[in-house]
C-alpha positions as CSV (number, residue, x, y, z in Angstrom):
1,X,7.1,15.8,34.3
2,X,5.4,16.0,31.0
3,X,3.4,13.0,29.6
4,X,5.7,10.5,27.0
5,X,5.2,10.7,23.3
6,X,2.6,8.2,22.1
7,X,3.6,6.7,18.9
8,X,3.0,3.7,16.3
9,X,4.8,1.7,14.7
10,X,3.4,0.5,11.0
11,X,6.2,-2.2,9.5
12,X,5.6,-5.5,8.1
13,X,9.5,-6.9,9.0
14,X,8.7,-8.6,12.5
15,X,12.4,-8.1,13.2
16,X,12.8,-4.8,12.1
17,X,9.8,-3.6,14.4
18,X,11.5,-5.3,17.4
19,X,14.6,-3.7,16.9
20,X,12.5,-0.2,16.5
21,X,10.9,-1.0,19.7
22,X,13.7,-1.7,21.6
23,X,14.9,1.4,20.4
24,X,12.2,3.7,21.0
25,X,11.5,2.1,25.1
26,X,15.3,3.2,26.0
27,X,13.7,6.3,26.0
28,X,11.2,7.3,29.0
29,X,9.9,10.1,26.8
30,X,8.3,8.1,24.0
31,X,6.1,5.0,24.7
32,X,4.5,3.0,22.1
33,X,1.0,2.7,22.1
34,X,0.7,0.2,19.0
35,X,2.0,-1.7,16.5
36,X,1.0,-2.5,13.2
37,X,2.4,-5.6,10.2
38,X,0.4,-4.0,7.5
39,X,-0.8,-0.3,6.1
40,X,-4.5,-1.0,6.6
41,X,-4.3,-1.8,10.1
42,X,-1.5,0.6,10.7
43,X,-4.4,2.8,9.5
44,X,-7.3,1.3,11.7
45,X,-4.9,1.4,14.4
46,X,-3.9,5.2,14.6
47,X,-7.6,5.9,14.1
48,X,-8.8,3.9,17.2
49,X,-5.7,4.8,19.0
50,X,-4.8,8.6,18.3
51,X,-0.9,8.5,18.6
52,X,0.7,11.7,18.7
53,X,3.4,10.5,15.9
54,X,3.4,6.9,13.5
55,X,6.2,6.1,11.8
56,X,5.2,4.2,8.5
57,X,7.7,1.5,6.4
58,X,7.1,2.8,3.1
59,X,6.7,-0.8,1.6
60,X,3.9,-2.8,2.9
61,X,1.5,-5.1,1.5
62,X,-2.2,-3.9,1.5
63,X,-1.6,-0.2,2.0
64,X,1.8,1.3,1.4
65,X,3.1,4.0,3.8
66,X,2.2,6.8,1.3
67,X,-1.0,5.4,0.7
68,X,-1.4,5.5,4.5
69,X,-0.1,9.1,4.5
70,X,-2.8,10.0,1.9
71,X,-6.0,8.6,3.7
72,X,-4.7,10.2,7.2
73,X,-4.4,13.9,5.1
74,X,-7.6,13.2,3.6
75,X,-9.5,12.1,7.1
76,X,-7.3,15.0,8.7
77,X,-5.9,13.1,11.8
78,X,-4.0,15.0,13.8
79,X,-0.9,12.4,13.5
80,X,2.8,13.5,12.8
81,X,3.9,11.5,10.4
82,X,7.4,9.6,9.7
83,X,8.1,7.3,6.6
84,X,10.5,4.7,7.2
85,X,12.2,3.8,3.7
86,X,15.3,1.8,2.3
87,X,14.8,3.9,-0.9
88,X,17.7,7.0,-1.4
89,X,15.0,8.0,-4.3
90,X,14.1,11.8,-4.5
91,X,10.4,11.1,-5.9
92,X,9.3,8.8,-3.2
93,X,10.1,12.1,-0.9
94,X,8.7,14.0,-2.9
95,X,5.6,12.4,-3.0
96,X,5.7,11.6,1.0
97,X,6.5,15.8,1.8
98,X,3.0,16.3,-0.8
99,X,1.4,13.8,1.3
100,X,2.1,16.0,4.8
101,X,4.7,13.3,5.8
102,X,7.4,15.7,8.5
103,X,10.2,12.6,8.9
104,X,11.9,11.0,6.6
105,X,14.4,8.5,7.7
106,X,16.0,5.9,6.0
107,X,15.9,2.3,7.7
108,X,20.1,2.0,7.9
109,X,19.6,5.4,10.1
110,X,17.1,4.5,11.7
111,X,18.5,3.7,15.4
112,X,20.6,6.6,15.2
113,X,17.4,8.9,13.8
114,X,14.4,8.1,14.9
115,X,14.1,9.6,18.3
116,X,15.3,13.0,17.6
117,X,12.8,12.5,14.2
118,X,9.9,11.8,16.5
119,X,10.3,14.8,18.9
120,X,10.8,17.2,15.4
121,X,7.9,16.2,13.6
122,X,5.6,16.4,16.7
123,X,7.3,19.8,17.4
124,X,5.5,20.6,13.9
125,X,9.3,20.6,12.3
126,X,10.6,18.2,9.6
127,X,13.5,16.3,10.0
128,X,15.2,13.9,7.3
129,X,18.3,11.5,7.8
130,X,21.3,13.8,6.7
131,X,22.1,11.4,4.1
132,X,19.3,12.5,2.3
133,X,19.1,16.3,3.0
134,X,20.2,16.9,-0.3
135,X,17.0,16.4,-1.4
136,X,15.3,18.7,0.7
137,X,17.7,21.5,-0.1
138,X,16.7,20.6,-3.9
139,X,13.0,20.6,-3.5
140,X,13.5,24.8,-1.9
141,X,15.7,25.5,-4.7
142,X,13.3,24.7,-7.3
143,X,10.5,26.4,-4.9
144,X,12.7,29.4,-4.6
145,X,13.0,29.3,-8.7
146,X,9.7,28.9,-9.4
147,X,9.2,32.0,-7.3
148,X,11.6,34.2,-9.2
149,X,9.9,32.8,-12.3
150,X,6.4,33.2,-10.7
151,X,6.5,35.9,-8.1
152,X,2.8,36.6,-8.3
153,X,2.9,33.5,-5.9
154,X,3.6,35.9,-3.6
155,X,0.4,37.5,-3.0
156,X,-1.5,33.9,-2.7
157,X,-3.3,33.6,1.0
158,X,-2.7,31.2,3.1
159,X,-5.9,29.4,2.3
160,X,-5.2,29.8,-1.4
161,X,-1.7,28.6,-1.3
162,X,-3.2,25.4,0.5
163,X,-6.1,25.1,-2.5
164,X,-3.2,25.3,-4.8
165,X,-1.6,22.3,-2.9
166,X,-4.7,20.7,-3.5
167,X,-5.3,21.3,-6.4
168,X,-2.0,19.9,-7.3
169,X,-3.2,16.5,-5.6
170,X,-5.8,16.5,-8.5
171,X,-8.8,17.3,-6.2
172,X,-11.6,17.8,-7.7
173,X,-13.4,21.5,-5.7
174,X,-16.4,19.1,-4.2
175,X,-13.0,17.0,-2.6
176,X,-11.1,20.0,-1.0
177,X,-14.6,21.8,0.3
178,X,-15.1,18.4,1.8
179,X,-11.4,18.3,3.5
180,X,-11.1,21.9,4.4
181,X,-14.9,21.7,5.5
182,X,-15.8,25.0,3.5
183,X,-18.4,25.2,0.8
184,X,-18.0,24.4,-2.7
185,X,-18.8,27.6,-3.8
186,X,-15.8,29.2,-1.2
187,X,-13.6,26.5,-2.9
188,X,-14.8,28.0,-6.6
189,X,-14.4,31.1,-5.2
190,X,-10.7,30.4,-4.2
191,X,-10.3,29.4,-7.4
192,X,-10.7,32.1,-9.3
193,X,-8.6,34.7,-7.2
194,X,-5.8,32.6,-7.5
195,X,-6.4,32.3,-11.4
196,X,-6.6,36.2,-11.4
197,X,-3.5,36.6,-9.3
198,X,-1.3,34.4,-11.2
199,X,-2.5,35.7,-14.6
200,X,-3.9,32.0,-15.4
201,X,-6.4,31.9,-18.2
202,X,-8.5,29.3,-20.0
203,X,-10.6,26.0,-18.0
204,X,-7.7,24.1,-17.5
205,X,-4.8,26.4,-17.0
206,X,-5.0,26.4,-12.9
207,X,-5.1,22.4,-13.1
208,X,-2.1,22.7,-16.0
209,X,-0.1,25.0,-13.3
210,X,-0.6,23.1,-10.3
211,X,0.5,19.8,-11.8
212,X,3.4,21.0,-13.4
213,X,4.5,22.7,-10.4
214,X,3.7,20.2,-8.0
215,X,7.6,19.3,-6.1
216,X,7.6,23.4,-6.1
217,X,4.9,24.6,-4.5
């Protein structure tokens, strides 16, 4: 029998957690490892305790869960992550898929979406409450347009299409060498090929595209 699903839970609603808990232990494949009341320790905790998914309320005091989301993608723990929200708002997804977040499941769902959201995103796969896949099928459509309009996108790399990401994030190059744990001068070096295969000209025109473009690439 394969080992359970280690998994924390960040949420600063004692009740809510409980409830989340009790969920989550009716299940023999997931077990708990930690809990968490705020986004700092939710932090420390996943740190110390290497979960293979945490699922993060997206309001809490001291470190919110996209501010949690954030640190983990720029420490690069190998963490699934799953937002837990009360918010049907299509920028706060947004901003939690630029993050790296896989699940996002709103709180009235949650008992009904959380354990088949915590085997997806450990799977690698995203999963979002149906309520809100709407919003997923709108962020391809305007990825898909932006190729049609763009399709020199096409012949990014892999490791330039993740720069571009990055980019996007307003990194500076010192920032993503440090991430990706490549030089600067690789990063520079990115940099430019993407600028000379998507026609970009002038200092800022890279930074320009990648922010404009950010929910689309």
């Amino acid at each position: 029998m394969s080992k359970p699903i280690t998994v924390l839970i960040a949420d600063d609603h004692p009740i809510f957690r409980k409830g989340l808990l009790e969920v989550l232990s009716e299940d023999p494949a997931i077990k708990v490892v930690g809990e968490a009341a705020d986004g700092l320790s939710g932090l420390q905790k996943i740190r110390e305790l290497k979960p293979q998914a945490a699922v993060l309320d997206l309001d809490m005091p001291g470190m919110n869960g996209l501010e949690v989301a954030q640190k983990i993608s720029d420490l690069k723990l190998p963490v699934a992550l799953i937002m837990l929200t009360m918010h049907k708002e299509e920028r706060l997804f947004k901003e939690a898929m630029d993050v790296g977040v896989l699940g996002f499941v709103l709180k009235e769902n949650a008992a009904n979406d959380l354990l088949n959201c915590i085997r997806a995103v450990v799977d690698g796969q995203p999963f979002i409450s149906p309520s809100l896949s709407g919003f997923l099928l709108s962020r391809n459509s305007r990825a898909q347009d932006l190729r049609k309009e763009k399709p020199e996108l096409e012949t990014l790399t892999a490791s330039e299409r993740r720069i571009l990401k990055l980019i996007a994030q307003n990194l500076t190059s010192k920032e993503i060498a440090d991430q990706l744990g490549i030089s600067h001068h690789t990063v520079e070096n990115h940099r430019a090929k993407i600028c000379e295969r998507l026609n970009l000209r002038g200092s800022h025109s890279l930074l320009k595209f990648a922010f404009d473009n950010k929910s689309k690439l």
